[in-house]
C-alpha positions in Angstrom: -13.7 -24.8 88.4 -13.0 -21.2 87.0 -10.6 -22.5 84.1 -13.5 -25.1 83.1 -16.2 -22.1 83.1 -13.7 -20.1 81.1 -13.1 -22.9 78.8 -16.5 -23.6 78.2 -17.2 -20.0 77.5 -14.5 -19.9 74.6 -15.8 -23.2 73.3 -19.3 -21.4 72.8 -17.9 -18.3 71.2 -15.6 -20.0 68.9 -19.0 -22.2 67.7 -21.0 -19.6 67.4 -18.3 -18.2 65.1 -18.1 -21.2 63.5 -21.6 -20.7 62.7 -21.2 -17.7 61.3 -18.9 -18.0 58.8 -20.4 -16.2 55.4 -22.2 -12.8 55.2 -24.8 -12.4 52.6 -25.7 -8.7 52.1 -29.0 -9.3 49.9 -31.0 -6.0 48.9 -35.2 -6.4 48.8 -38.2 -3.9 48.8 -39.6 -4.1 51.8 -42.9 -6.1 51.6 -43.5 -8.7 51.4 -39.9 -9.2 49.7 -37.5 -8.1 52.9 -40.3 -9.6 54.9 -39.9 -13.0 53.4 -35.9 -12.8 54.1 -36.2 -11.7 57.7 -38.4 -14.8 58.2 -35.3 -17.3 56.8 -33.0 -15.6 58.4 -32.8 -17.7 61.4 -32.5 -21.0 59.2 -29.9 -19.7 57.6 -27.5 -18.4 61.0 -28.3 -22.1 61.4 -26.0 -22.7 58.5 -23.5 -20.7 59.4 -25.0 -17.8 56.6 -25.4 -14.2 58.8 -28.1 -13.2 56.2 -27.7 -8.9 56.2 -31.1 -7.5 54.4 -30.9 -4.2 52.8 -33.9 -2.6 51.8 -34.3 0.0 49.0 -37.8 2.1 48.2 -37.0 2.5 44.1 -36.3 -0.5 41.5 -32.9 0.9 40.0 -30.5 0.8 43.0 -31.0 -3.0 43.5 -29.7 -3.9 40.5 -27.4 -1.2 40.3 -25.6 -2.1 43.7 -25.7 -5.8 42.4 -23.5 -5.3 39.3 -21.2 -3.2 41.0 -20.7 -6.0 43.8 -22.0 -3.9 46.8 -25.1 -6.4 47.1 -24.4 -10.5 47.0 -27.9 -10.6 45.6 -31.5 -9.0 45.3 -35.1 -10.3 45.6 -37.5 -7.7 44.4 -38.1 -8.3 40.7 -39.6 -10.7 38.1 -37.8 -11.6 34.8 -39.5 -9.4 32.2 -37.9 -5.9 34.1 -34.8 -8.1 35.1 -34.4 -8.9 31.5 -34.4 -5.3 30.2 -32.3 -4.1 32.6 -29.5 -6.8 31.6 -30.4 -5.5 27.9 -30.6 -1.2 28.7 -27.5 -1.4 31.4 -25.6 -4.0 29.9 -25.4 -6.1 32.5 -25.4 -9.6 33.0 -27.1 -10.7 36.4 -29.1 -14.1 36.8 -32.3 -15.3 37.9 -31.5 -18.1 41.1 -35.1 -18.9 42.3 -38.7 -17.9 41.8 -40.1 -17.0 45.0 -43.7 -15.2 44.8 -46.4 -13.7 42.5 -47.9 -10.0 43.8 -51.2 -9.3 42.1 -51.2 -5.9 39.7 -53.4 -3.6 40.7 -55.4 0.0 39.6 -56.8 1.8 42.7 -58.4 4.9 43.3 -59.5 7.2 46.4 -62.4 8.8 44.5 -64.4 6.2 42.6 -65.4 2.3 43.8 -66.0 1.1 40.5 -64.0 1.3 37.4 -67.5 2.6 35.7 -67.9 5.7 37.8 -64.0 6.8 36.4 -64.8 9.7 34.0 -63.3 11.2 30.6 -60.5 13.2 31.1 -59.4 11.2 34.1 -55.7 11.0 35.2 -54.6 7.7 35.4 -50.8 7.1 36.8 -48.8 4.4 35.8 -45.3 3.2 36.4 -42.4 4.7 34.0 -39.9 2.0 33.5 -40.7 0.2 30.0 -42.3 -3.1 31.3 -44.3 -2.2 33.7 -45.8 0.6 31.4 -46.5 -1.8 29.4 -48.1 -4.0 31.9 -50.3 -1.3 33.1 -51.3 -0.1 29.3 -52.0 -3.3 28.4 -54.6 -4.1 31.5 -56.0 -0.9 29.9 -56.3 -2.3 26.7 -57.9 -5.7 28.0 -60.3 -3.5 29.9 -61.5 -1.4 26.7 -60.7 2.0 28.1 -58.3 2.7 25.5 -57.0 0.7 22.2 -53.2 -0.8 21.6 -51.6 -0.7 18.3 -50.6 -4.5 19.6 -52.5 -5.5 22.6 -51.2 -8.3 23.3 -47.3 -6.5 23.5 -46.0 -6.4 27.5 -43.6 -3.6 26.0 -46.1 -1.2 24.8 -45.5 2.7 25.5 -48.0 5.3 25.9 -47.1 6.1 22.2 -48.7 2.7 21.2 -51.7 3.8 22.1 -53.7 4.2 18.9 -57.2 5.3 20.7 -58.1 7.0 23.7 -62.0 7.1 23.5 -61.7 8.9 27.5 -59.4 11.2 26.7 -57.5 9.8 29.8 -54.7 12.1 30.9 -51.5 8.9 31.6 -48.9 10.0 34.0 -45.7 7.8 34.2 -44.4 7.5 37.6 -41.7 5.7 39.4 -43.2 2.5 40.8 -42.5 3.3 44.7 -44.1 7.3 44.1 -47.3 5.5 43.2 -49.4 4.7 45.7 -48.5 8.1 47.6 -49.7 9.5 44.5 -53.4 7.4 44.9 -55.1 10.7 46.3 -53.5 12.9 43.7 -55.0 11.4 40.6 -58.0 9.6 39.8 -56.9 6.1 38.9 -53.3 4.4 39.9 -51.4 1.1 39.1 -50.1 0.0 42.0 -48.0 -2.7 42.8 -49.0 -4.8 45.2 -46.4 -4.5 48.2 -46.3 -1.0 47.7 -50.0 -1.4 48.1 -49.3 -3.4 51.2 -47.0 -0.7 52.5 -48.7 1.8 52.1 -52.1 0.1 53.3 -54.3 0.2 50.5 -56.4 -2.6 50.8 -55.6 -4.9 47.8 -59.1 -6.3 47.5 -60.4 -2.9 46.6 -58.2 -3.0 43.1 -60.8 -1.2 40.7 -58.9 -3.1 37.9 -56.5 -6.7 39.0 -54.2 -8.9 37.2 -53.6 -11.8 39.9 -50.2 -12.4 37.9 -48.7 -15.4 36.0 -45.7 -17.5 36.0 -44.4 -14.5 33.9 -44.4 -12.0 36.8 -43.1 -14.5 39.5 -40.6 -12.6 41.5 -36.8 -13.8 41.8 -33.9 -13.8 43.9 -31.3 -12.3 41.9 -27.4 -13.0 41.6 -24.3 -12.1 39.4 -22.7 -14.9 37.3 -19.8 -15.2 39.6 -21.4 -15.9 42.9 -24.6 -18.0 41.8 -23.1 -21.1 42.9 -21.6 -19.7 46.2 -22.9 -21.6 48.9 -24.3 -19.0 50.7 -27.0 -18.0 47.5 -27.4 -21.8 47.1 -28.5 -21.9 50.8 -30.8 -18.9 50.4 -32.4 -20.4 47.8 -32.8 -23.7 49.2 -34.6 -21.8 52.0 -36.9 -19.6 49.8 -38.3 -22.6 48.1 -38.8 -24.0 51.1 -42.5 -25.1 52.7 -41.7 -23.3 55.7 -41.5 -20.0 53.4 -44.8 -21.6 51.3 -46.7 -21.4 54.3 -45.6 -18.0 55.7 -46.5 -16.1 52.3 -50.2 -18.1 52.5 -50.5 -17.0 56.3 -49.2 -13.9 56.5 -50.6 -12.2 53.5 -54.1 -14.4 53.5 -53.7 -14.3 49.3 -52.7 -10.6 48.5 -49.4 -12.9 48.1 -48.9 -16.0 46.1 -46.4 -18.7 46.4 -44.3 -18.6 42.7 -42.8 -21.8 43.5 
């Protein structure tokens, strides 16, 4: 009877090895994007994939821990910043799967309408080249201050060829921003940092819901794209089960990219 117990027992553990038998070390931001991976990570162990989530607070190390092979993928970014990284860090990592669109937002602690901002305001804005852009160009649309090309994602502050408010434009790193919402008059925040932080998202003073352009990828080096375990992954991020959780769990503030 023993021997049978005992031999049952070492068939379980061997399966559950079995099961087991690929780690995945994926890096994210935390929400929604490490969020989203926690909630497939279950399907996956399924598949025998022991999916390992690493979160990061700033938009450099994921990438940089990708090239240099310390990361099997990421899922934080959409393809306009992914593309010039790959082009300022000559690097060569690849989009896998679309996953989600986060809205792109300007808040502010002081004023409820975008009105009541006054001249001489300080606005912050992210620092890294597309997403400056991004920001100055919702500025643009808005008519608070004039583009030399308004219609350019990769404008810079030095594109700015009127500036009626005489609006003061910090540059911050993306993840300093929404601690910095009390500091300044107006800030662009992304929305899972606004999520993080809890900043209500439907209080954006200024909102681009986001297009397919900004749709936010998992992320993988030319040599491991077609490893099953990132095939697997993506198979479950472009799953309904995953469409359904972003709708439910973020009632909107997150969209579905897929």
């Amino acid at each position: 009877m023993k021997k049978s117990i005992i031999a049952a027992g070492l068939l379980a553990l061997f399966s559950t090895a079995a099961l087991a038998n690929e780690t995945l070390i994926v890096g994210a931001t935390p929400v929604p994007h490490a969020e989203i991976l926690e909630f497939v990570k279950p399907v996956l162990a399924k598949e025998g994939v022991d999916l390992q989530v690493k979160v990061f607070n700033d938009f450099i190390q994921p990438n940089q821990q990708l090239a240099e092979k310390h990361l099997d993928a990421n899922y934080y970014q959409y393809r306009p910043f992914l593309d010039n990284y790959n082009q300022t860090r000559h690097t060569n990592l690849v989009p896998v799967v679309g996953v989600h669109i986060e809205p792109f937002g300007a808040y502010s602690s002081k004023y409820t309408t975008l009105a009541a901002v006054p001249d001489g305001a300080t606005i912050a804005i992210p620092n890294d080249p597309v997403n400056t852009g991004r920001a100055l160009v919702m500025l643009s649309n808005a008519g608070l201050i004039t583009l030399k090309d308004p219609h350019n994602p990769q404008s810079a502050t030095k594109d700015i060829t009127s500036n009626p408010h005489h609006f003061k434009i910090r540059e911050l790193e993306g993840a300093m921003l929404a601690r910095a919402v009390k500091q300044v008059d107006l800030a662009f925040i992304f929305a899972n940092y606004a999520l993080e932080a809890g900043i209500d998202t439907d209080k954006a003073l200024l909102v681009e819901k986001g297009s397919d352009l900004y749709v936010e990828y998992l992320v993988a080096r030319p040599d491991n794209i077609q490893d099953p375990g990132i095939q697997k992954l993506a198979q479950a991020l472009h799953s309904d089960a995953v469409r359904q959780f972003i709708l439910t769990r973020y009632q909107g503030k997150i969209l579905p990219g897929f």
